[in-house]
C-alpha positions as CSV (number, residue, x, y, z in Angstrom):
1,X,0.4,16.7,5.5
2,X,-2.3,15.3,7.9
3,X,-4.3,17.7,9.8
4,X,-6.7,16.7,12.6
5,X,-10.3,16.9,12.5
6,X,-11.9,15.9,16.1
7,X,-10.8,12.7,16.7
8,X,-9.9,12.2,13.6
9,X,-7.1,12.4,11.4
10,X,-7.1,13.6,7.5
11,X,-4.5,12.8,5.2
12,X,-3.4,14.3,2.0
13,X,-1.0,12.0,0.0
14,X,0.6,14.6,-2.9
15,X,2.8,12.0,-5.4
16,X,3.7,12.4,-8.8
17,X,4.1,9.3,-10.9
18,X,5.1,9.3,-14.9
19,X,4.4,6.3,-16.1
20,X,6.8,5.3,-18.9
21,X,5.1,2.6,-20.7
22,X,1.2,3.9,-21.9
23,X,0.2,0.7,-21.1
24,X,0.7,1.2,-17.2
25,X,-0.8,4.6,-16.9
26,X,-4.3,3.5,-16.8
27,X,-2.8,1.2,-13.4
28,X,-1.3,4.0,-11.7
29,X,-4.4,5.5,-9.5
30,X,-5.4,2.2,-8.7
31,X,-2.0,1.2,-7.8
32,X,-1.3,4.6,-5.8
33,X,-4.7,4.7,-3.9
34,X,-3.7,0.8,-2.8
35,X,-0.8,1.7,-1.6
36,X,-1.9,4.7,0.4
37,X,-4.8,2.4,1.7
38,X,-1.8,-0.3,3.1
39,X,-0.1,3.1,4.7
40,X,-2.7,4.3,6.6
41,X,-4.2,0.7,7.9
42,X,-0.5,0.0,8.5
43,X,0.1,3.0,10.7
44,X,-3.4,2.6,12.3
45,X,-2.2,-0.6,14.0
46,X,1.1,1.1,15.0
47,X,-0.9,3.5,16.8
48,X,-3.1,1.2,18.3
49,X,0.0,-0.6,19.3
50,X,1.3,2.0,21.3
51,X,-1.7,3.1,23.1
52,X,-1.6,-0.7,23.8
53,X,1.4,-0.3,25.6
54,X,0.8,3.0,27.5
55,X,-2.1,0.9,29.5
């Protein structure tokens, strides 16, 4: 859940991932925290996009 701080926005990604082959667990964080990176520029530009079109 994303609470707002200012003009700013926190989010809190809460996943849980089982890796089934050992080998992969040591690529899960990195793996997660890339795609929560992706999520949050991709809604950044959605946002931006919109106030875009309010003007």
């Amino acid at each position: 859940m994303g609470s707002s701080k200012g003009d700013k926005t926190e989010v809190d990604f809460i996943e849980y991932v089982t890796a089934k082959k050992c080998f992969r667990k040591t690529f899960v964080k990195a793996g997660l925290k890339k795609q929560q990176k992706q999520f949050v520029a991709d809604s950044t530009i959605i946002k931006s996009r919109k106030e875009q079109l309010r003007i």
